[in-house]
C-alpha positions as CSV (number, residue, x, y, z in Angstrom):
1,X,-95.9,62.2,24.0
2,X,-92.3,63.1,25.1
3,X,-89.9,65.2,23.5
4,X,-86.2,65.0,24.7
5,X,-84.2,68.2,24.1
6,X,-80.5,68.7,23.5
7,X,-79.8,70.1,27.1
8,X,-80.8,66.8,28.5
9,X,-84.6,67.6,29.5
10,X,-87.3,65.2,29.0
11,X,-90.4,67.0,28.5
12,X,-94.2,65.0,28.5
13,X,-96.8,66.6,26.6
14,X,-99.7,67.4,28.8
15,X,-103.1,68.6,26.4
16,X,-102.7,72.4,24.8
17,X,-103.7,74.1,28.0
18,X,-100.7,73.3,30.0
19,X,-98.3,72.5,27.2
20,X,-95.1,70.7,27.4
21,X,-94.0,70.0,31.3
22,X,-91.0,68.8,32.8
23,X,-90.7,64.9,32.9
24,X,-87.1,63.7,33.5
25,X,-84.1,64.4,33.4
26,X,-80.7,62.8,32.9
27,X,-78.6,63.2,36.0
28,X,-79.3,64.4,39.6
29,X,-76.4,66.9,38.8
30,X,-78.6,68.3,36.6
31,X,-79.5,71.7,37.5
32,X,-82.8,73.9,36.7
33,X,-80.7,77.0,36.5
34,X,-78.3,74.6,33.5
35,X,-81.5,74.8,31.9
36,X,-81.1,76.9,28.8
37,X,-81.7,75.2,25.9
38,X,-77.5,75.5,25.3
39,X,-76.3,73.1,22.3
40,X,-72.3,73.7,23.3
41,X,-70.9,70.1,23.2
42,X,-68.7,70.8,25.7
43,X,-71.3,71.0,28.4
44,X,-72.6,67.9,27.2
45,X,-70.3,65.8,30.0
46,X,-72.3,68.0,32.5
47,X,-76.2,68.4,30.7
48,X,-76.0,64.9,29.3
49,X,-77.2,64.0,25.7
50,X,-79.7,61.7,24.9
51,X,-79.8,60.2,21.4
52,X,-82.5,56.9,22.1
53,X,-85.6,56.6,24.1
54,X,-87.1,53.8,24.0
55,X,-90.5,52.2,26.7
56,X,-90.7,48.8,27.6
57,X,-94.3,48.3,26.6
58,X,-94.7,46.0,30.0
59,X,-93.3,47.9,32.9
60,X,-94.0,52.0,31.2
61,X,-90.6,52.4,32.1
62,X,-88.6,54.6,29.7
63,X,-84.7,53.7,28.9
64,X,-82.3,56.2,27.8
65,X,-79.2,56.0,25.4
66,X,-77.3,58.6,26.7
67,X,-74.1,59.4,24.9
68,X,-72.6,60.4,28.5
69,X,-74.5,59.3,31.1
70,X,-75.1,55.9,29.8
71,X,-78.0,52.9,29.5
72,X,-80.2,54.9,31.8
73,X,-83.8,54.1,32.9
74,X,-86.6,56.2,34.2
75,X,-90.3,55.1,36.1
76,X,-93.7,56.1,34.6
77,X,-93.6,59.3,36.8
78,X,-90.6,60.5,35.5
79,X,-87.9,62.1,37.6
80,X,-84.1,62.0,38.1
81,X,-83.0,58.9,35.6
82,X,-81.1,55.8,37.4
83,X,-78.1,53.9,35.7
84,X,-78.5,50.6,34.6
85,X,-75.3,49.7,33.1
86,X,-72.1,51.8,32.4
87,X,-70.0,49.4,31.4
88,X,-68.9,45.8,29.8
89,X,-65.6,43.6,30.6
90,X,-64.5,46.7,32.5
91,X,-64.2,49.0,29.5
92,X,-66.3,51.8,30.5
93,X,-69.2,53.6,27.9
94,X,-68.3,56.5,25.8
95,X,-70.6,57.1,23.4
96,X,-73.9,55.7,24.2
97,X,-76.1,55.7,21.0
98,X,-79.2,54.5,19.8
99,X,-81.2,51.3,21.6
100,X,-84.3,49.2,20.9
101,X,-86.4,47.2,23.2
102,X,-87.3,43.3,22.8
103,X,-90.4,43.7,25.1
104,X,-91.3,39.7,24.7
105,X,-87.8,38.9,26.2
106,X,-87.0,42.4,28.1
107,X,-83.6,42.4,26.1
108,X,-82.7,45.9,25.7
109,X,-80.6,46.1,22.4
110,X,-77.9,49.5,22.1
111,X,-74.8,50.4,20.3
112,X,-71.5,52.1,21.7
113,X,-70.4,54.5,18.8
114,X,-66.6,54.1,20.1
115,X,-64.6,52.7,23.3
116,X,-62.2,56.2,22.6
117,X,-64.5,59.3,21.5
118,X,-67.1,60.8,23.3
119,X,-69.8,62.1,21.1
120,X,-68.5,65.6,21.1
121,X,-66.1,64.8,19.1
122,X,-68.3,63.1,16.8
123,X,-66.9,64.8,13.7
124,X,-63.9,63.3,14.2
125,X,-64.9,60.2,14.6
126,X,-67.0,60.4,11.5
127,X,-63.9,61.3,9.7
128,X,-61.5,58.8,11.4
129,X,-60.8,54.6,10.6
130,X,-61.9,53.7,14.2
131,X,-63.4,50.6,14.3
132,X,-63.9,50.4,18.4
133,X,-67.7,50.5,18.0
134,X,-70.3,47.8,19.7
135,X,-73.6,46.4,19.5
136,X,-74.5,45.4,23.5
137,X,-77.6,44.2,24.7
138,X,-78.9,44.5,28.8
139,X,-81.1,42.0,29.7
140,X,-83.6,43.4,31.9
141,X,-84.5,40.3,34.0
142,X,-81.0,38.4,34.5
143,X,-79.2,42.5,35.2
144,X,-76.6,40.8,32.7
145,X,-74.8,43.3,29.9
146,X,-72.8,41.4,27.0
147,X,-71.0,42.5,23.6
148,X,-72.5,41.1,20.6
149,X,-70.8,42.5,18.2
150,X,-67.3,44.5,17.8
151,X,-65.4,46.8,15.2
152,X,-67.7,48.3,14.2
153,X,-67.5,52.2,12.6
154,X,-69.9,55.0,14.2
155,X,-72.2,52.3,14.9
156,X,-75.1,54.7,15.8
157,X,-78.5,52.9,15.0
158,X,-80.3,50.1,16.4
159,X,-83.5,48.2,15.4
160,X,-85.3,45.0,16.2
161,X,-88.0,43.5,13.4
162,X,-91.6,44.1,14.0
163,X,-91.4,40.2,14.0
164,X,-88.1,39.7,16.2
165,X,-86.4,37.9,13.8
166,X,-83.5,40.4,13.2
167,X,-81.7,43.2,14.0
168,X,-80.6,46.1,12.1
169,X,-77.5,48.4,13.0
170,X,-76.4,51.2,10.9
171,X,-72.6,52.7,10.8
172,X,-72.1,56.1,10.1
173,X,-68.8,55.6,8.1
């Protein structure tokens, strides 16, 4: 079982002898000493902030939504998280949300809440009429990122059908 926390730690539950151990973390800028459970937004930039974890059921590798960092992934041992994507048609990520995994295809499925907010200053955009939300898939084999979908509001939740057949994205506003 993992558990991510708001400081950008991964933790992997290890049996109730040893507890909850250090798995992964966002960013090799990423600092033990950072490490203090802090919830200000405006170290986000720095800690990271993941909002989707998701394991391709074929490789045990873990991906990351991370509303900062980007489409991240991380190897069964865990460790410093690698970039996969950070962009699309040369408009670069701001607000990395939710994601899902096709395993049959090893399409990764995510949304972009906004091309112009980062998520700490998701009240705002809550509040606001921008409409510069995507859905985005990464296709695992082909390294290939495309836009499926555009204007959308606070997209911020992604899911594929137990049967594959469709996909599910919720907007916030």
């Amino acid at each position: 079982m993992l558990e991510y926390l708001m400081d950008g730690w991964i933790l992997k539950w290890h049996e109730p002898k040893l507890g909850w151990k250090e798995f992964a973390v966002p960013s090799s800028i990423r600092k033990r000493e950072l490490h203090d459970g802090s919830t200000d937004p405006n170290l986000e930039p720095i800690y990271g902030r993941l909002l989707g974890l998701d394991f391709n059921l074929v490789t045990c590798d873990l991906y990351i939504g991370d509303a900062y960092f980007s489409l991240l992934m991380i190897g069964p041992n865990g460790g410093i998280a690698q970039t996969i994507v950070s962009s699309i048609e040369g408009i670069s990520f701001k607000f990395i949300n939710r994601l899902d995994i096709d395993n049959r295809t090893g399409v990764i499925y995510f949304t972009d809440s906004s091309t112009i907010f980062q998520r700490r200053y998701a009240d705002f955009l809550s509040r606001s009429i921008d409409s510069s939300g995507r859905l985005l898939k990464y296709n695992l084999h082909t390294k290939n990122a495309s836009i499926i979908y555009t204007s959308l509001m606070f997209p911020n939740g992604v899911a594929l059908s137990k049967n594959y057949y469709f996909l599910l994205v919720a907007e916030t506003t």
